[in-house]
C-alpha positions in Angstrom: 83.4 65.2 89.4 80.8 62.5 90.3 82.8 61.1 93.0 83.6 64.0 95.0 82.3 65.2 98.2 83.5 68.9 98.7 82.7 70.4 102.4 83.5 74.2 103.2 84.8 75.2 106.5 82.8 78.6 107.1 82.4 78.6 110.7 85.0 80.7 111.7 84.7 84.2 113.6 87.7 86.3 111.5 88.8 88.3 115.2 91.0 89.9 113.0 88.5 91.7 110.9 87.6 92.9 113.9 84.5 95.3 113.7 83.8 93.7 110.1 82.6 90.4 111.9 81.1 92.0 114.6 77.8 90.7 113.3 78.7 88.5 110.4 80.9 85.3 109.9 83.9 86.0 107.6 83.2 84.4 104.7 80.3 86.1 104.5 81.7 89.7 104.9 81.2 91.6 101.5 84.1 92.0 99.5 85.0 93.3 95.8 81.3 95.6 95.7 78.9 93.1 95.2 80.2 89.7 96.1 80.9 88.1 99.8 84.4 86.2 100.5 82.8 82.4 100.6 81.1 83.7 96.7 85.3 82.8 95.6 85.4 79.3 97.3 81.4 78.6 95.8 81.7 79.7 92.6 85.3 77.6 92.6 83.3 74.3 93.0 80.7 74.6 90.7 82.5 75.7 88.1 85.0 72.5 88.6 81.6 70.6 88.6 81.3 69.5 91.9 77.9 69.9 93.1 77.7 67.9 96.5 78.7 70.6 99.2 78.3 70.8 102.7 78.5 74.0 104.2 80.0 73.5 108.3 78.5 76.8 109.5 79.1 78.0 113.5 79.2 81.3 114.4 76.6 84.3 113.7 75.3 82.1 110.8 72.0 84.1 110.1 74.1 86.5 107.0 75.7 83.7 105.4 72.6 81.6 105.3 70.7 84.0 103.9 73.1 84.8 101.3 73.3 80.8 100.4 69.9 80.5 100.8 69.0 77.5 98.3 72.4 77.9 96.3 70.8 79.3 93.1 73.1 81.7 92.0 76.0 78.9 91.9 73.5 76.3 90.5 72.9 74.5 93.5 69.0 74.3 93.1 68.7 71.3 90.5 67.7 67.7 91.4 70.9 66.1 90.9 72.8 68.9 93.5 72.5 68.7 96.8 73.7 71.5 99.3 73.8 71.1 102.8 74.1 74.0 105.4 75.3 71.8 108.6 75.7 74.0 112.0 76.8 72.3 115.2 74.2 70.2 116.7 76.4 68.6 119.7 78.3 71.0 120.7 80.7 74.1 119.5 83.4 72.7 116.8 86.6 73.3 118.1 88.7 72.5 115.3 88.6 72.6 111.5 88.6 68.5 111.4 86.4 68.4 114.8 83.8 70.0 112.4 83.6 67.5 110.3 83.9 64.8 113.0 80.5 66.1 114.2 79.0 65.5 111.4 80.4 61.9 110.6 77.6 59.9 109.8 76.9 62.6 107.0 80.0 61.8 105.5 79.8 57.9 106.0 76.2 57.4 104.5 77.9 59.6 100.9 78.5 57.3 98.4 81.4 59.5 97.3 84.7 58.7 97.1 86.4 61.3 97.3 86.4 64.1 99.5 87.5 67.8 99.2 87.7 70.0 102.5 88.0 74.0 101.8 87.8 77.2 103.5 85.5 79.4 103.1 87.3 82.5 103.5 90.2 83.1 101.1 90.0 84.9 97.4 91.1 83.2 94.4 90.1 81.4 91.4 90.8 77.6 91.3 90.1 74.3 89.0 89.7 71.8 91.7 89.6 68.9 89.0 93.3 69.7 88.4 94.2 69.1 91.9 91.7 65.6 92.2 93.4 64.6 89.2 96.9 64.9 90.2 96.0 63.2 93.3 94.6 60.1 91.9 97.7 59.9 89.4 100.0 60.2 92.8 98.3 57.2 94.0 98.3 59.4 97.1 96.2 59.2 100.2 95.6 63.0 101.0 96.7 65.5 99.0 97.4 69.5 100.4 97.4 72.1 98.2 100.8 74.5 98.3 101.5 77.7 97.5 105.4 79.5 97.3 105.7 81.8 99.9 108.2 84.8 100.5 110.7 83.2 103.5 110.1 86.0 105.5 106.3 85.1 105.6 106.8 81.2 106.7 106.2 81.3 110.0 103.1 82.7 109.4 101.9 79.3 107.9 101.9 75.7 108.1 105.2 74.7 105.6 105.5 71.3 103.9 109.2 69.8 102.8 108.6 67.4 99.4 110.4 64.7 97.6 111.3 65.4 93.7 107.9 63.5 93.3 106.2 65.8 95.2 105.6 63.4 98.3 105.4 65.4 101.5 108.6 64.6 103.6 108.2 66.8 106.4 105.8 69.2 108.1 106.5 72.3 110.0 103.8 74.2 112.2 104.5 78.1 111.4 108.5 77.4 111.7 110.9 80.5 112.5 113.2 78.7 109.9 112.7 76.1 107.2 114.1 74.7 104.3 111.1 75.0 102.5 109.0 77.8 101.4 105.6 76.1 100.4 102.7 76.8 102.6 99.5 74.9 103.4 96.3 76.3 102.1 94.0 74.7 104.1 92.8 72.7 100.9 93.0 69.1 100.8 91.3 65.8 99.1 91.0 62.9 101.2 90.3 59.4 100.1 87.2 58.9 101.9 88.2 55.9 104.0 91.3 57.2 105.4 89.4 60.4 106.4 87.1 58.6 108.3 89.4 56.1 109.6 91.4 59.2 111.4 88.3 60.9 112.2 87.2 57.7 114.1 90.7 57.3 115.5 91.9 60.7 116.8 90.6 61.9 120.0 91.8 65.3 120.5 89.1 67.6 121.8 90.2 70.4 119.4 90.7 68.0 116.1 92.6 69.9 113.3 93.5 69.3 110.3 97.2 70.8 110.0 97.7 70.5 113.9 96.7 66.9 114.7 95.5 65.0 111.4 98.4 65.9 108.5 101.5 65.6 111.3 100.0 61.9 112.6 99.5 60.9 109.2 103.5 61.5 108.3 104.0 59.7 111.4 101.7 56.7 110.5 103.8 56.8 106.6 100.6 57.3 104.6 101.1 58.8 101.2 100.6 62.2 101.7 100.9 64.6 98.2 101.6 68.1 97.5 100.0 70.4 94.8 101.5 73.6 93.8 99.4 76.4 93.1 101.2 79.4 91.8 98.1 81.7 90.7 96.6 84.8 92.9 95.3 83.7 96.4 94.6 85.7 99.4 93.7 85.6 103.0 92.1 88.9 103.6 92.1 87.9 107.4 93.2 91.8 108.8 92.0 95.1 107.9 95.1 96.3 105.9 94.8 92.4 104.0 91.4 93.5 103.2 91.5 96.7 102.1 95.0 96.6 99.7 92.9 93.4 98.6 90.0 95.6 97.4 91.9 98.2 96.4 94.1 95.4 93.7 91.0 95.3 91.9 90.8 99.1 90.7 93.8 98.3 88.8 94.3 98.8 85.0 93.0 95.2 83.2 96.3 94.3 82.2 97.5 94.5 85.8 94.6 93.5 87.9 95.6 89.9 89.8 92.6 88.5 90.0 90.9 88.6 86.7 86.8 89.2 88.1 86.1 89.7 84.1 87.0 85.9 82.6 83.7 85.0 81.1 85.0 81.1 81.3 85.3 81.2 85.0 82.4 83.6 86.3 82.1 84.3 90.3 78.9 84.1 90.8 76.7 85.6 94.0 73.5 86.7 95.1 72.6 90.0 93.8 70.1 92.6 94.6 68.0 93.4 92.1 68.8 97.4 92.1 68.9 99.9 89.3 72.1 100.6 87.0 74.8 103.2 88.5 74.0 106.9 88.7 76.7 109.2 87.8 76.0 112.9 88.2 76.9 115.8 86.1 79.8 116.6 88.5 80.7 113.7 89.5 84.5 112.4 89.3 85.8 108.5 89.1 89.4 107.5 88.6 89.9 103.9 88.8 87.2 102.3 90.9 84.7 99.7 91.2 81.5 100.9 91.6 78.3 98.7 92.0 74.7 98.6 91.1 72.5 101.0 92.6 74.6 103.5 93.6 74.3 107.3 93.1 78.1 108.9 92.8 77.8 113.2 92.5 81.3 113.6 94.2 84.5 112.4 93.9 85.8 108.6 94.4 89.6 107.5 93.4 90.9 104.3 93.9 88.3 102.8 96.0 85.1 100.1 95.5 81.9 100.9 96.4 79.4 98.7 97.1 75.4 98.3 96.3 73.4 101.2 96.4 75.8 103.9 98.2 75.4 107.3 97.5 77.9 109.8 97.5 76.3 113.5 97.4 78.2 116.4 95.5 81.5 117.8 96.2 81.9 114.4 98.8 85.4 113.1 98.2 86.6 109.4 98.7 90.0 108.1 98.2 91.6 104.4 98.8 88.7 103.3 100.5 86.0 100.6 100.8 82.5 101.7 101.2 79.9 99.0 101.9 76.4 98.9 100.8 73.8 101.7 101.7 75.8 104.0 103.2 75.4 107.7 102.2 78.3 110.3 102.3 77.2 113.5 102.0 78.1 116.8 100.6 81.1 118.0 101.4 82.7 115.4 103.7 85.8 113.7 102.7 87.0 110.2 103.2 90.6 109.0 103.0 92.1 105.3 103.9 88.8 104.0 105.0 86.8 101.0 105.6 83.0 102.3 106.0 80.6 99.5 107.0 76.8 99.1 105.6 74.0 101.6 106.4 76.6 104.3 107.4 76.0 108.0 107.5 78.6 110.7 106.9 76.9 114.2 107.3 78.5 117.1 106.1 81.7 118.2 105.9 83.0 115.4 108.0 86.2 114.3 107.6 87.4 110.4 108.0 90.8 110.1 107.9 93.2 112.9 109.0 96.1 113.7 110.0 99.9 113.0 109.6 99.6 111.5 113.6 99.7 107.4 113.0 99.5 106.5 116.5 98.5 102.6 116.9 94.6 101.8 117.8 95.1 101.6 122.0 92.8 98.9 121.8 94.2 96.9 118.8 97.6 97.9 118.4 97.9 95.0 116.1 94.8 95.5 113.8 95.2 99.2 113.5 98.1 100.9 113.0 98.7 101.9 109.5 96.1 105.1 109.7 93.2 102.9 108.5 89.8 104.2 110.1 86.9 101.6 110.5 83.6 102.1 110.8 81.3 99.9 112.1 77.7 99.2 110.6 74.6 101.8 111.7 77.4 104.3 112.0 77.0 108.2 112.1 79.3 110.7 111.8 77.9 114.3 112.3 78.4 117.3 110.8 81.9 118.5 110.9 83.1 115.7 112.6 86.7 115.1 112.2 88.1 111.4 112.3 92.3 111.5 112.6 94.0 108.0 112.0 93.6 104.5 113.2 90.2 104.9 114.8 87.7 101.8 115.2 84.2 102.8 116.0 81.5 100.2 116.6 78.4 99.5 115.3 75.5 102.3 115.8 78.1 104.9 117.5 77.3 108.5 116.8 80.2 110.5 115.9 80.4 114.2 117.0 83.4 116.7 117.7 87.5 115.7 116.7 88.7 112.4 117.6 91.9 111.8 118.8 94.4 109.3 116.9 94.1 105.7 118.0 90.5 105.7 119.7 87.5 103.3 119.7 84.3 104.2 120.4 81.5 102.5 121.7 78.0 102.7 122.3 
């Protein structure tokens, strides 16, 4: 793909992971063990041999640029690559195409054709050369990529009406009721001069993409083409997204949706160079991920754990999500859980308790299906008892029973 230009929107905060991207930008919050969310959209371009990428970075940027760093990992070190990590150096970007309006002359002074604008914060496996293709044989001006959503789910999204040629018609902005069920992904190719011509032309102060630029461009009757995508994608944008997400990926091989194991399309990331997984003489696994450098002694069902966790004897964790370098300890028992890094369970705590599913009074909307976060530098002490839907930031000490639906600050 010597003519295409991909840039990857990774700017965004994710307020619905709530504690999760309290220090970090989604797409770089861990997911799957070892990987982070933008590893997906990375690993999708280079293995579709695209190699020109700017990265539009915004907020809390330090974690994701340090997981990029020089793009090794996905190949993006070699003289004929180029990577670009591009944060705002005007002011905030408001919008998705504001982003890239900022950073116009970039796009001008590339010699490429062709240009490809992703997010950086969904899971799935894509060939983007299948989609750049079937743009160029549509003769089409933009192209969105679709996917078939449940009806019930539509006016959750962006929804697109075709022709039988698969020529957008029509575009609805997260509809109550539509004709159609397929949904913008946030994925598009752009010929570059139309892009630039709208990006020049369109003066609204928050500039986006399916708000301002794919609406005006129906208006204006450009060519404007749909591509279906029926395989697995996901936005794990809330904590229950995130965790039934994870949790997918303990399934049997047959069944898992998103095949992590297909040598001919590898996810790549950066990895820390830790030693091979510990299993103790004790120790009980039933369908789980575990990942380098961790010690397991107790028992772990249907969760993924993440680089070097340890998990003492007779320590129980079920249908949770443990990220790296935390330590639970013996005796304490975790249930329906998402445990950020460099968290401490002592003993005989309990995380997740309880038959009492009482909303979060802070987040009703987040928290309400008896999922217990924990943010990162967490401690819960000895005996501590956690009950349902219970946020608790970042560096909070945990002592005595907690009450259903609480968050806890420092």
């Amino acid at each position: 793909m010597d003519n295409v230009q991909a840039f990857i929107l990774a700017g965004g905060r994710g307020s619905r992971l709530d504690l999760l991207s309290e220090k970090r930008v989604k797409p770089a919050v861990p997911f799957a063990g070892k990987y982070r969310i933008i590893d997906f959209t990375l690993s999708n371009c280079t293995n579709s041999g695209i190699y020109d990428i700017g990265i539009l970075t915004q907020y809390l940027p330090l974690s994701l640029n340090e997981h990029i760093g020089s793009g090794k990992p996905w190949d993006l070190d070699r003289r004929d690559t180029r990577l670009s990590l591009m944060q705002p150096h005007k002011e905030w970007y408001k919008g998705t195409a504001d982003a890239l309006k900022q950073n116009l002359e970039i796009l001008k002074r590339s010699p490429k054709e062709t240009v490809l604008i992703l997010s950086g914060d969904h899971i799935y496996k894509m060939d983007y050369r299948k989609m750049i293709q079937a743009h160029y044989d549509l003769n089409a001006e933009v192209t969105v990529a679709v996917q078939p959503v449940p009806k019930a789910d539509i006016s959750r999204f962006g929804i697109l009406e075709t022709d039988d040629d698969g020529i957008i018609t029509k575009f609805l902005e997260k509809p109550q009721v539509a004709d159609s069920n397929l949904a913008s992904m946030g994925i598009y190719v752009f010929n570059k001069s139309v892009l630039v011509d709208a990006l020049e032309r369109y003066n609204q102060t928050d500039l986006d993409f399916g708000k301002h630029i794919i609406p005006g461009f129906l208006d204006e009757k450009k060519r404007l083409a749909a591509y279906t995508f029926t395989d697995y994608w996901k936005d794990v944008g809330t904590y229950d997204a995130y965790l039934e997400a994870n949790l997918e990926l303990t399934e049997t091989v047959d069944k898992i949706p998103l095949d992590m194991y297909d040598s001919d399309w590898k996810i790549f990331t950066r990895s820390q160079e830790l030693p091979a997984v510990k299993v103790g003489s004790k120790a009980s696994i039933k369908q789980a991920l575990i990942s380098n450098g961790s010690i397991i002694a107790g028992h772990v069902e249907k969760s993924v754990i993440s680089p070097g966790v340890v998990i003492h004897p007779t320590a129980k964790v079920s249908h949770s999500v443990i990220l790296n370098d935390t330590v639970i300890k013996a005796g304490a028992i975790i249930d329906h859980a998402i445990i950020d890094k460099d968290v401490v369970v002592e003993e005989n705590a309990i995380v997740g308790s309880g038959e009492d599913y009482t909303p979060n009074h802070d987040k009703p909307d987040l928290l309400f299906s008896g999922l217990i976060v924990l943010g990162k530098g967490v401690t819960v002490e000895k005996d501590a008892v956690l009950t349902r839907n219970i946020r608790v930031y970042p560096g909070f000490k945990v002592q005595g029973p907690i009450t259903p639906g609480s968050t806890l600050k420092p």
